[in-house]
Backbone as CSV, one residue per row, in Angstrom:
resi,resn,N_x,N_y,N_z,CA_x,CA_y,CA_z,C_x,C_y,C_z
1,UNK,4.461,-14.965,-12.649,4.451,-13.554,-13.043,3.206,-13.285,-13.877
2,UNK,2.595,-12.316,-13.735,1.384,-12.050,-14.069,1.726,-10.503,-15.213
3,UNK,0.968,-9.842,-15.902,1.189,-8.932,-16.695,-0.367,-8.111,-16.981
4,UNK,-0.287,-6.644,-17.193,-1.639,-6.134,-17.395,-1.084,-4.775,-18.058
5,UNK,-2.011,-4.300,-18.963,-1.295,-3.448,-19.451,-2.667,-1.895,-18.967
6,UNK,-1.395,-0.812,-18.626,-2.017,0.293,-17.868,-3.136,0.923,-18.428
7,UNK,-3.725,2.369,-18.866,-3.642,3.458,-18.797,-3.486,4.000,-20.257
8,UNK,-2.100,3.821,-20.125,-0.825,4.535,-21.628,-0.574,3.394,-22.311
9,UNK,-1.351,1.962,-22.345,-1.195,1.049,-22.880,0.628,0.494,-22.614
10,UNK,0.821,0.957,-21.416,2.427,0.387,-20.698,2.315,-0.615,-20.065
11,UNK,3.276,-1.965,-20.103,2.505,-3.551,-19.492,3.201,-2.949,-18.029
12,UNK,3.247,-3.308,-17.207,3.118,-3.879,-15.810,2.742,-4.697,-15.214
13,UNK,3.828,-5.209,-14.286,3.977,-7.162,-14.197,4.104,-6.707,-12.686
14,UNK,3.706,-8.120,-12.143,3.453,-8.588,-10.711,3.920,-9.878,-10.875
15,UNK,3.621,-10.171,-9.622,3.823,-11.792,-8.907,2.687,-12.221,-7.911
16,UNK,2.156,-13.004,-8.402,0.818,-14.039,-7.431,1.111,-15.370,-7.150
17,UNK,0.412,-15.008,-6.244,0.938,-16.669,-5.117,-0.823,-16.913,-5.025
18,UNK,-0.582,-18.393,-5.217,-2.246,-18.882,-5.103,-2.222,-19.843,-4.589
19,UNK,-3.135,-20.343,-3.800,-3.150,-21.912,-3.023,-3.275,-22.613,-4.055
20,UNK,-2.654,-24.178,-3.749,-2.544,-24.859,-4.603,-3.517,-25.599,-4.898
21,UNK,-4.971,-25.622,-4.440,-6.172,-25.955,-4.818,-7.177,-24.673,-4.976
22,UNK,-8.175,-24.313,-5.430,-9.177,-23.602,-5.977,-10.284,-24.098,-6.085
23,UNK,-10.702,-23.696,-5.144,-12.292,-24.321,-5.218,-13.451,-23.415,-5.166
24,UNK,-13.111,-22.564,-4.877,-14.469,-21.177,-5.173,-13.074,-19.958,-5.449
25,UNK,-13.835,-19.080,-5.742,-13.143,-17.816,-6.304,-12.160,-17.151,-4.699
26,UNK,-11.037,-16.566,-5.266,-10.254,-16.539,-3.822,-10.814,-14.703,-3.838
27,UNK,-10.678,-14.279,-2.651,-10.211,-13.068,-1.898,-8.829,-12.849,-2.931
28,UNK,-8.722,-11.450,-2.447,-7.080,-10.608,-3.260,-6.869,-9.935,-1.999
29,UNK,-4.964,-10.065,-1.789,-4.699,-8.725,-1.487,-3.556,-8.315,-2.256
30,UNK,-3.875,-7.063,-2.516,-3.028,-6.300,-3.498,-1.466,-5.885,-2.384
31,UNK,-0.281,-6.449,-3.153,0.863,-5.500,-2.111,1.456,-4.763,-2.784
32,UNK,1.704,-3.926,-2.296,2.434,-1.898,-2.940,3.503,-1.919,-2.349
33,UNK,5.049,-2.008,-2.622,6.294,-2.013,-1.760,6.497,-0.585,-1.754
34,UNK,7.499,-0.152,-0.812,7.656,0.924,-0.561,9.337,1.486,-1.662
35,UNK,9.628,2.628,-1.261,10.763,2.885,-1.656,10.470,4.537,-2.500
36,UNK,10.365,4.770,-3.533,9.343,3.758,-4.209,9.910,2.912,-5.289
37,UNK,11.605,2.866,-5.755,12.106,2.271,-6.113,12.780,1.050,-5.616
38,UNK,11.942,0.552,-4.989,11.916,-1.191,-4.793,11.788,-1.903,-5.538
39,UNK,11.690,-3.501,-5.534,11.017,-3.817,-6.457,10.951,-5.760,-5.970
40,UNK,9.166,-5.895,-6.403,9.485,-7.501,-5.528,10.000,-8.486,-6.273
41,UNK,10.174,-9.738,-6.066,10.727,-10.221,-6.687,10.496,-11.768,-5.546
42,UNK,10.538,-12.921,-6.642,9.847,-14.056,-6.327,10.871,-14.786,-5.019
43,UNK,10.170,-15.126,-3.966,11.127,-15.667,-2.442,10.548,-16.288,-1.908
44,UNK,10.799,-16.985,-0.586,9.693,-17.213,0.102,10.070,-16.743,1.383
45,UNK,8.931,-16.101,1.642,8.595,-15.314,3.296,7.482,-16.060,4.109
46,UNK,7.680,-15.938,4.952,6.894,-16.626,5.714,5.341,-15.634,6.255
47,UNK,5.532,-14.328,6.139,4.688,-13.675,6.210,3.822,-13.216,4.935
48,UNK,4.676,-13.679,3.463,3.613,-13.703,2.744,2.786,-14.884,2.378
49,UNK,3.774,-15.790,2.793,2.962,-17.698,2.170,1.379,-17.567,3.337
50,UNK,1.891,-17.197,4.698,0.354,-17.017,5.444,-0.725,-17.057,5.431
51,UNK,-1.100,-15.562,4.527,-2.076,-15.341,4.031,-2.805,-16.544,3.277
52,UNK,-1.591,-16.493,2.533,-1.997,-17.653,1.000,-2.914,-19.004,1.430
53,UNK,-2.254,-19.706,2.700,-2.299,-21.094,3.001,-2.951,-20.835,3.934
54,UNK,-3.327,-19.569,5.055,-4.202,-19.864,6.445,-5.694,-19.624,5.591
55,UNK,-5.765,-17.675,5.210,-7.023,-17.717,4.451,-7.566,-17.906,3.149
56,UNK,-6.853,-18.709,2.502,-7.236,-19.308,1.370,-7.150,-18.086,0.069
57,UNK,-6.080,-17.225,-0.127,-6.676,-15.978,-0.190,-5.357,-16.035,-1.461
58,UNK,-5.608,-15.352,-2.859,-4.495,-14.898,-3.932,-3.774,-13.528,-3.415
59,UNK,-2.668,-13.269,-3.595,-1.789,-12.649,-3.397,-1.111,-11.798,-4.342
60,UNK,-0.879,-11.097,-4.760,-0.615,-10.230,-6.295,0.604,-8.757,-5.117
61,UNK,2.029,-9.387,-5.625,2.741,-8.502,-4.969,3.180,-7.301,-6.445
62,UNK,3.050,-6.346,-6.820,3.151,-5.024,-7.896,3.587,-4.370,-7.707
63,UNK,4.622,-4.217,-9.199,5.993,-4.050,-9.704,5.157,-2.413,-10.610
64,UNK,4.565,-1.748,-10.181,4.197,-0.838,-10.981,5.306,0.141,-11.155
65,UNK,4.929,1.381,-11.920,6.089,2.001,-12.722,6.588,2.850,-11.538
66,UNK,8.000,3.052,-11.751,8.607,3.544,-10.412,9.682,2.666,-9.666
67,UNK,9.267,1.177,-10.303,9.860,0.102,-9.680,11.649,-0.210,-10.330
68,UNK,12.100,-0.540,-9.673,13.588,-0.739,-10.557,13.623,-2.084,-10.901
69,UNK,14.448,-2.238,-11.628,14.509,-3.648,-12.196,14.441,-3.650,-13.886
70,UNK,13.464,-2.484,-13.840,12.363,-2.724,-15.604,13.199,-1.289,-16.423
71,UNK,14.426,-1.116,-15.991,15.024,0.308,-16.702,14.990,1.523,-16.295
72,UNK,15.972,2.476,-16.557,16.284,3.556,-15.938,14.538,4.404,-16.018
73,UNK,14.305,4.724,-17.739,13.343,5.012,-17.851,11.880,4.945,-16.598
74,UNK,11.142,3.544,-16.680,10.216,2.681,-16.176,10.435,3.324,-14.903
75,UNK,11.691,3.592,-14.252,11.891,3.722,-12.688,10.991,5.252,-12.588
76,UNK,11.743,6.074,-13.414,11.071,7.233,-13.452,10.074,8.159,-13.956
77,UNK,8.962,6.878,-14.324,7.571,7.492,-14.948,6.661,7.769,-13.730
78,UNK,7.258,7.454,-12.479,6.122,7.909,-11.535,6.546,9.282,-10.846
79,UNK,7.390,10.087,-11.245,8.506,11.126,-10.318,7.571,12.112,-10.395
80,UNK,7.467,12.927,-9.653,7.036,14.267,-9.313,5.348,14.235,-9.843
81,UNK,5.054,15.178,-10.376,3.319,14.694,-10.974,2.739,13.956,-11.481
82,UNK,3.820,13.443,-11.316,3.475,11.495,-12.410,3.382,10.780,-11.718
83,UNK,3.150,11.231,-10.282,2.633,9.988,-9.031,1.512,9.624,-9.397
84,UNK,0.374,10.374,-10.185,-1.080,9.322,-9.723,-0.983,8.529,-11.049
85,UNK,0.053,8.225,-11.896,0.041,7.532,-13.078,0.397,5.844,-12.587
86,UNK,1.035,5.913,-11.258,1.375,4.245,-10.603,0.452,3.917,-9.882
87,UNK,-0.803,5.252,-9.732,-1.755,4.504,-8.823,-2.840,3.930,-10.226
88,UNK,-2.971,4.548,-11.312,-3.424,4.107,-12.700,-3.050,2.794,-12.829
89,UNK,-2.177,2.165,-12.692,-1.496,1.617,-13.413,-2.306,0.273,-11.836
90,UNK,-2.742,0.371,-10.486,-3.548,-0.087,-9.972,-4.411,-0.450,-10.020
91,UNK,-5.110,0.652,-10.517,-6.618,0.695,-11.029,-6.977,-0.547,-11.743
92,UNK,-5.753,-0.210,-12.977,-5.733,-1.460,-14.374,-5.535,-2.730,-13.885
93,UNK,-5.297,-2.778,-13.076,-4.758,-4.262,-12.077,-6.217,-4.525,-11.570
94,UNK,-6.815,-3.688,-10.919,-8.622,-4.104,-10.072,-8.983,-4.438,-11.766
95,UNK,-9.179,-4.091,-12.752,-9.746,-4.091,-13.946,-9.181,-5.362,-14.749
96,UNK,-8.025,-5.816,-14.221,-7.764,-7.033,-14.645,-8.167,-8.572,-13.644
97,UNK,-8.318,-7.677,-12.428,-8.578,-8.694,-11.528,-10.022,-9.584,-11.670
98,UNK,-11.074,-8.323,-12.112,-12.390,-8.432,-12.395,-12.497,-9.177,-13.325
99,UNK,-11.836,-9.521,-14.073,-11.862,-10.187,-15.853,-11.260,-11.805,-15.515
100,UNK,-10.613,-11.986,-13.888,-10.198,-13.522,-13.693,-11.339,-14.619,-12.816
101,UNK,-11.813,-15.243,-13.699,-12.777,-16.033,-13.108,-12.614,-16.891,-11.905
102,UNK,-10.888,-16.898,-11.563,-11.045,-17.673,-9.873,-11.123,-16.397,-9.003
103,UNK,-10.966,-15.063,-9.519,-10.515,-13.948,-8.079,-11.803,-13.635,-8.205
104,UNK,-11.898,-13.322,-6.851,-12.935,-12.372,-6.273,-12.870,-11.279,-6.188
105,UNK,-13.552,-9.972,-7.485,-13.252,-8.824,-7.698,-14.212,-8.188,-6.150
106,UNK,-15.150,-9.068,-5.468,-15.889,-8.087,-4.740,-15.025,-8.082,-2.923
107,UNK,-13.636,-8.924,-3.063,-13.077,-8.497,-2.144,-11.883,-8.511,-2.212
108,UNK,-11.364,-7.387,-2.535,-9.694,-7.134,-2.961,-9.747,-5.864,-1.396
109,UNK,-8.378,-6.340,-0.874,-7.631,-5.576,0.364,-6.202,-4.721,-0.357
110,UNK,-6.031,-3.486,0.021,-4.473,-3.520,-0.427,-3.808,-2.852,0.072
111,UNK,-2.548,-3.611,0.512,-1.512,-3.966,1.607,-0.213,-2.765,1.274
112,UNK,0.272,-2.105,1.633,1.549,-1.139,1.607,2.445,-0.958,2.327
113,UNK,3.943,-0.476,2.001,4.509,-0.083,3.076,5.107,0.959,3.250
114,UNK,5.285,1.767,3.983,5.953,3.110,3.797,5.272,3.897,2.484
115,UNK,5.898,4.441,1.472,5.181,5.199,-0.125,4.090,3.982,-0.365
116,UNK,4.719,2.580,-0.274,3.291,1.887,-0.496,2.113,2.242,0.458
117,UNK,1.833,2.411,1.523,1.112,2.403,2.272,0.796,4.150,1.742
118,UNK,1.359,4.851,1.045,0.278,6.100,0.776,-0.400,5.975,-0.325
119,UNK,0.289,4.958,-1.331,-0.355,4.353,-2.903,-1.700,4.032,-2.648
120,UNK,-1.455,2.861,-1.537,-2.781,1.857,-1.111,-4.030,2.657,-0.314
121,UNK,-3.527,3.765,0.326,-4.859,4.712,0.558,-5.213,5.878,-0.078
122,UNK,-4.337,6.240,-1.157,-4.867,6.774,-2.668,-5.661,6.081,-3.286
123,UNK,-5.204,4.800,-3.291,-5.878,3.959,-4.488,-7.414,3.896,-3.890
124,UNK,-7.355,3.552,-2.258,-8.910,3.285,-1.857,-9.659,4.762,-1.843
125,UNK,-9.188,5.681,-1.703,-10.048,7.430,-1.794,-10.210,7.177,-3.356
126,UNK,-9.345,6.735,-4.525,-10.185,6.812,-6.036,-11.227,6.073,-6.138
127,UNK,-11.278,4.582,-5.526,-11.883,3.745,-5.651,-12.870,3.041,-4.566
128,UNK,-13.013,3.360,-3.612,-14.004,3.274,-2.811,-14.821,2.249,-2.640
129,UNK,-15.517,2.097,-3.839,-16.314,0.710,-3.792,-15.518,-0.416,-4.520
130,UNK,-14.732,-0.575,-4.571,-13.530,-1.577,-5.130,-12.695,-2.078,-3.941
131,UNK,-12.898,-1.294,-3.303,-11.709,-1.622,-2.137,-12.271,-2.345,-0.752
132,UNK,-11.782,-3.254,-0.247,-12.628,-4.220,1.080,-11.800,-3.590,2.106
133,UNK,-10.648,-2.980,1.793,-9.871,-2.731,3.256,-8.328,-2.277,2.597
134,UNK,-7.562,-1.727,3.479,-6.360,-0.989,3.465,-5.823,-1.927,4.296
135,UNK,-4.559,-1.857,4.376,-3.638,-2.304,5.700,-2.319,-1.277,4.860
136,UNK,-1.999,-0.217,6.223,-0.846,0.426,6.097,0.107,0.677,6.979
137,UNK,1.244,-0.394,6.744,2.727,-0.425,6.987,3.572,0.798,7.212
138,UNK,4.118,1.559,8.727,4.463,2.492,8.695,4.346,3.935,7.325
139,UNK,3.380,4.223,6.934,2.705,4.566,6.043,3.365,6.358,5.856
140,UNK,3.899,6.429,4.709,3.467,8.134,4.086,2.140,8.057,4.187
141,UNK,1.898,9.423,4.963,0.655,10.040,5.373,0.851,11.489,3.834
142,UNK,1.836,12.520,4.270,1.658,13.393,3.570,3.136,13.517,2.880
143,UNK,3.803,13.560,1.996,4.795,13.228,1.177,5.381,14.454,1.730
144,UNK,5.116,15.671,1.650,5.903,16.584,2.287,6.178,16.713,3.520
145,UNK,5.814,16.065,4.362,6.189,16.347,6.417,6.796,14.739,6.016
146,UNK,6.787,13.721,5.772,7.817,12.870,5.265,9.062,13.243,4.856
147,UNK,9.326,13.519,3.752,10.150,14.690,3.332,11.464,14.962,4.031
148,UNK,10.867,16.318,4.964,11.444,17.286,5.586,11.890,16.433,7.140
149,UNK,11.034,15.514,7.320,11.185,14.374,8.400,12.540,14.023,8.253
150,UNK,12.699,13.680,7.140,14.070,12.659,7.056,15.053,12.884,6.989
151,UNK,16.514,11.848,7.252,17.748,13.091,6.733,18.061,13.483,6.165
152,UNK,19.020,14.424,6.150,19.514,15.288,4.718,19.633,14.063,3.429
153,UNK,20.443,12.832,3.591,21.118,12.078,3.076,19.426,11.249,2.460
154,UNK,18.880,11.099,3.117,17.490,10.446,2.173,16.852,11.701,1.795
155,UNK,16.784,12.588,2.149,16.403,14.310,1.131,17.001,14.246,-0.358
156,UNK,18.373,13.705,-0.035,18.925,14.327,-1.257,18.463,12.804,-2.564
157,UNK,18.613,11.756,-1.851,17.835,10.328,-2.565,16.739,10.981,-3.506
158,UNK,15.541,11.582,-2.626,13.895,11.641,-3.020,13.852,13.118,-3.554
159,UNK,14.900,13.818,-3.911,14.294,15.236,-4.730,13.852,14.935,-6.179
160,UNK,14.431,13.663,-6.721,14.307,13.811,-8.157,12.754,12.916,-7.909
161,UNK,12.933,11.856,-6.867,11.260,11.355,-6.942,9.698,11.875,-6.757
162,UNK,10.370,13.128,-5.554,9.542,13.967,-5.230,8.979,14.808,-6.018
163,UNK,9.918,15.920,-6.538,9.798,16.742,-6.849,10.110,18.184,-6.142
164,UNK,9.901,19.526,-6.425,9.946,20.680,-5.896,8.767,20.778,-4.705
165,UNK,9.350,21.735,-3.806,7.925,21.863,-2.760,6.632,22.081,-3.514
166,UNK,6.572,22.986,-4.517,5.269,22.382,-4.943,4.480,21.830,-5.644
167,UNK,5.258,20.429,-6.109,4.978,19.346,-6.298,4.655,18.271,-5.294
168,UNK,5.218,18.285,-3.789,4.664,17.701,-3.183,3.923,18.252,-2.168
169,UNK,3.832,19.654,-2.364,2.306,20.016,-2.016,1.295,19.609,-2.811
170,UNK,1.613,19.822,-4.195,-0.469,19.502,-4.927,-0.222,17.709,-4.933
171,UNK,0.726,17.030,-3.851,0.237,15.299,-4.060,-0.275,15.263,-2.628
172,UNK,-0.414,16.503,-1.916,-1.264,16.076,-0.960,-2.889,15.960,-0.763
173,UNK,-3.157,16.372,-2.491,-4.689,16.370,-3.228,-4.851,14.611,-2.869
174,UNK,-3.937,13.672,-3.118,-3.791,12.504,-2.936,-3.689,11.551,-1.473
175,UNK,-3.346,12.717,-0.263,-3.475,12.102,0.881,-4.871,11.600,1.808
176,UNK,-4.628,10.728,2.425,-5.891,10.639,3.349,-6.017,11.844,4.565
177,UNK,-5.161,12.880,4.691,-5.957,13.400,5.195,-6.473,14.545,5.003
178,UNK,-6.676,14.977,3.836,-7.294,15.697,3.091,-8.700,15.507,3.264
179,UNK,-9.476,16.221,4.372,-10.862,16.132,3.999,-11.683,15.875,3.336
180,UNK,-11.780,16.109,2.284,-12.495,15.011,0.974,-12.255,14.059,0.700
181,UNK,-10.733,13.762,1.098,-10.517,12.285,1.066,-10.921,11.339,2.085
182,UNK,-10.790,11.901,3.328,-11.332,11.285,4.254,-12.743,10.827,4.070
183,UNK,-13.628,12.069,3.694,-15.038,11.484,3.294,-15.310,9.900,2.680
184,UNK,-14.377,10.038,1.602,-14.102,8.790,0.641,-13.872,7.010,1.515
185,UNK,-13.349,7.416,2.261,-12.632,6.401,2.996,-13.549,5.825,3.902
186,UNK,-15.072,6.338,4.016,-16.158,6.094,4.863,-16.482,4.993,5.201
187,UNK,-16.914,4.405,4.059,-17.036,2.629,4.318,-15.959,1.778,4.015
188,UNK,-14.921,2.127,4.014,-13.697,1.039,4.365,-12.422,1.197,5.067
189,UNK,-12.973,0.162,6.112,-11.773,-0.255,7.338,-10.560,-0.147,6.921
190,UNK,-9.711,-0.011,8.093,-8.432,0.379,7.473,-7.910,-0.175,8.730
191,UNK,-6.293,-0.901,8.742,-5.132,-1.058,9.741,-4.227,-0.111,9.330
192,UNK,-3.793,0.519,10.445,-2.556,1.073,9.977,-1.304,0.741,11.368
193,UNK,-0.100,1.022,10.959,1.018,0.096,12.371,2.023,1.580,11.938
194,UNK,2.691,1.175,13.249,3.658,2.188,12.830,4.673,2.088,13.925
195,UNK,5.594,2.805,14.066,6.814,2.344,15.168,7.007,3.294,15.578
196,UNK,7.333,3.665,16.887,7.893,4.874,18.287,8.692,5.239,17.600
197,UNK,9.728,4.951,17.090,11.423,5.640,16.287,11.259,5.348,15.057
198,UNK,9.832,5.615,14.462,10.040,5.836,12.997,11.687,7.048,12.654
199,UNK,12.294,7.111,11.365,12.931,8.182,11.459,12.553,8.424,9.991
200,UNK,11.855,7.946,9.439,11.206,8.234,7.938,9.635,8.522,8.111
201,UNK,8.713,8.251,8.869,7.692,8.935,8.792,7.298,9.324,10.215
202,UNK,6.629,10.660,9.873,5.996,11.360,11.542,5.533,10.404,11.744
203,UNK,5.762,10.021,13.247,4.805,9.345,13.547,3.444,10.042,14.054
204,UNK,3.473,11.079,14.462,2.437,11.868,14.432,1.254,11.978,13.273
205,UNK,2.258,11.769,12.198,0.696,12.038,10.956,0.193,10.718,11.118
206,UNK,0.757,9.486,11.119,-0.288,8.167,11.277,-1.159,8.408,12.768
207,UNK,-1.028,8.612,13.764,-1.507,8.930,14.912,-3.037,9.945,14.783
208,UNK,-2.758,11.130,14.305,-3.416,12.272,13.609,-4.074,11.296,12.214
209,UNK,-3.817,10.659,11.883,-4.910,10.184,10.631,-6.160,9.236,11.389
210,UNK,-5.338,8.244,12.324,-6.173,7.196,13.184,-6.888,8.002,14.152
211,UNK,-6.446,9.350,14.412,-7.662,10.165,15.062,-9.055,10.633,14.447
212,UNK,-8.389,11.165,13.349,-9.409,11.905,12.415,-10.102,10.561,11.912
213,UNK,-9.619,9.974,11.584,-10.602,8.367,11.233,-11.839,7.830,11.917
214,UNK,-11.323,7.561,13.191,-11.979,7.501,14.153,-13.480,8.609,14.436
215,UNK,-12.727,10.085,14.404,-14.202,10.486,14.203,-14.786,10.710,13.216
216,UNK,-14.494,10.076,12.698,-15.341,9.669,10.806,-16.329,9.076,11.065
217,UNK,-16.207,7.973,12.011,-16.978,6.938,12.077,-16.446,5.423,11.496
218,UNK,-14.746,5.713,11.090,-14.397,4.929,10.272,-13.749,3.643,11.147
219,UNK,-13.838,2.182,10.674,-13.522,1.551,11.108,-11.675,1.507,11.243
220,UNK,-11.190,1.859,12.080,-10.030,1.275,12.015,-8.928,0.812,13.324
221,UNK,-8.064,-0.092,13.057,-7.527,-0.884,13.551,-6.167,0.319,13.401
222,UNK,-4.979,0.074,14.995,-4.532,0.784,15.351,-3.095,-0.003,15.727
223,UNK,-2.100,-0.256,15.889,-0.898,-0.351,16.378,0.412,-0.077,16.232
224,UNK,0.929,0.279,17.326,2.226,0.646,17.565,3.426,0.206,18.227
225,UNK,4.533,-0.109,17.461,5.554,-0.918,18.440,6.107,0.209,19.192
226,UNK,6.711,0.382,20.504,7.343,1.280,20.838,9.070,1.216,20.888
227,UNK,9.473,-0.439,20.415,10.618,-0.271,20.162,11.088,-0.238,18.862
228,UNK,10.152,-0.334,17.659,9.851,0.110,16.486,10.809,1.348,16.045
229,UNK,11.585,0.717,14.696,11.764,2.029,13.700,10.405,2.033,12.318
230,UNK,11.093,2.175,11.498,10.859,2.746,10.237,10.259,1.212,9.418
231,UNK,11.254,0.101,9.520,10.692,-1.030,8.920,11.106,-2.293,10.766
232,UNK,10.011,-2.698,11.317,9.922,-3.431,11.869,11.248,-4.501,11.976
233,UNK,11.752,-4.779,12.632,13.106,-5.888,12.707,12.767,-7.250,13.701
234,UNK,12.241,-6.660,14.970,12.301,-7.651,16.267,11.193,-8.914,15.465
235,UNK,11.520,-9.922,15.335,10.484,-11.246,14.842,9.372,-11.571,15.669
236,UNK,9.510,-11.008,17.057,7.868,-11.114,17.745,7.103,-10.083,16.985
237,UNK,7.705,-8.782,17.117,6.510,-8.032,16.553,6.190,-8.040,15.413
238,UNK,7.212,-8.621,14.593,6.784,-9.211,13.234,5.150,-10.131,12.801
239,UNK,5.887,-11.053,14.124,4.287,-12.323,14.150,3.466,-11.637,14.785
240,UNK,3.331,-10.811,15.766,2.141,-10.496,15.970,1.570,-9.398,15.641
241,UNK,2.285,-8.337,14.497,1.598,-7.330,13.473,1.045,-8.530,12.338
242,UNK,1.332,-9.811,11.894,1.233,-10.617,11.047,-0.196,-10.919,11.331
243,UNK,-0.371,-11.706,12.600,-1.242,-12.049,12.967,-2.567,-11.455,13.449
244,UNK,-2.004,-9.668,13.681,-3.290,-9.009,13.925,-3.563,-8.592,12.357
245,UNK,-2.884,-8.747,11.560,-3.820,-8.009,10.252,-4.682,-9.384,9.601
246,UNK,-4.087,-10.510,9.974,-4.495,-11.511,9.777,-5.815,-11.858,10.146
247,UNK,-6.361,-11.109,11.508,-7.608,-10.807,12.183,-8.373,-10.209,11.591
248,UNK,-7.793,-8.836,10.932,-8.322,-7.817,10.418,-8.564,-8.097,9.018
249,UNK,-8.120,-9.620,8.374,-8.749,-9.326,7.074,-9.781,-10.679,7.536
250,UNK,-9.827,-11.511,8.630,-10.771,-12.448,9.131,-12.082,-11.751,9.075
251,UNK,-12.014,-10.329,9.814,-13.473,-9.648,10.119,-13.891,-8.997,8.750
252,UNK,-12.980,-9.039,8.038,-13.422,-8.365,5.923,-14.327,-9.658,5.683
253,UNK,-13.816,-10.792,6.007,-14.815,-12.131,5.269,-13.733,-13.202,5.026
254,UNK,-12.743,-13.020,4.828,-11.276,-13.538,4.365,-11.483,-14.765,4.554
């Protein structure tokens, strides 16, 4: 367990997995769970040890605020306009990363899924030259067509996280596809995956982002399961979404 303190001088703790030898400074990839009240917690997966042991690479899975586990409070410092305070609380993490003499601050990736996967391409539109690459996991594109996407019964879950409609209208100042944000996103590649029967995100807005990307000029990597929901289940397409991002952080330098 690792610890860094934000922003508001609030600690926030993670978990890193490191190969068990070190011999030059490792690669990072940052992981953002979804929910956004998830929260990780130490296991072993076979899709995260991977990374660790194929590309030699540190791993930092983050418990930022929003996360459950750390108190009623903690859960709900990221709710409604207090979303870009958990992508802060990121930032402080690249700023701690830079200060560790085995990581390699000049190539950090970061990994999301669902709300993570809209954190992790917030975080790269603030930060731009900090960032080597995205990879986004059936991804919030725009928090409001998410939203209204889903059922009543996860509506009624995400009003207090969300906020009022227009609150998650001004967090679409925060989406990638916000034209200015897109600009931002110029020089760094991006994966994004997504599934035919999402029933939590359009699949249309990931589709519509990998378009508009594309004529950016932007590098990015594209797939879709078609027997796919919302979080991936079938174990082939498991290994081989595993293995193509696995590609995709090969061509970063990984």
């Amino acid at each position: 367990v690792i610890r860094w303190k934000s922003f508001d001088n609030k600690e926030i703790s993670g978990i890193i997995q490191k190969p068990k030898s070190v011999a030059e400074k490792l690669p990072v990839i940052i992981y953002i769970h979804g929910g956004p009240k998830l929260q990780y917690q130490p296991y072993f997966n076979v899709f995260r040890t991977f990374p660790v042991s194929y590309l030699n690479a540190a791993s930092i899975y983050t418990n930022i605020r929003g996360s459950s586990g750390f108190g009623r409070e903690f859960a709900n410092l990221d709710n409604g306009e207090k979303r870009i305070d958990s992508i802060k609380d990121l930032e402080a993490l690249i700023n701690w990363i830079e200060k560790q003499p085995e990581l390699d601050s000049s190539k950090i990736v970061v990994k999301g899924d669902s709300f993570g996967g809209f954190l992790a391409l917030a975080l790269a539109i603030r930060n731009p030259f900090k960032i080597k690459g995205v990879i986004a996991e059936s991804p919030v594109i725009s928090v409001k067509n998410a939203f209204y996407y889903s059922s009543k019964s996860v509506q009624d879950s995400l009003k207090d996280e969300y906020g009022s409609d227009e609150t998650m209208s001004s967090l679409e100042s925060l989406s990638a596809l916000n034209e200015k944000n897109l600009e931002s996103l110029k020089k760094i590649p991006i994966f994004l995956s997504v599934g035919q029967k999402d029933v939590r995100v359009p699949v249309a807005d990931v589709e519509n982002l990998k378009n508009q990307l594309k004529a950016k000029g932007i590098a990015v990597w594209f797939l879709k399961a078609l027997n796919e929901g919302h979080y991936w289940g079938d174990y082939d397409n498991r290994i081989f979404l595993n293995l193509s991002e696995i590609m995709f952080l090969k061509e970063l330098g990984f």
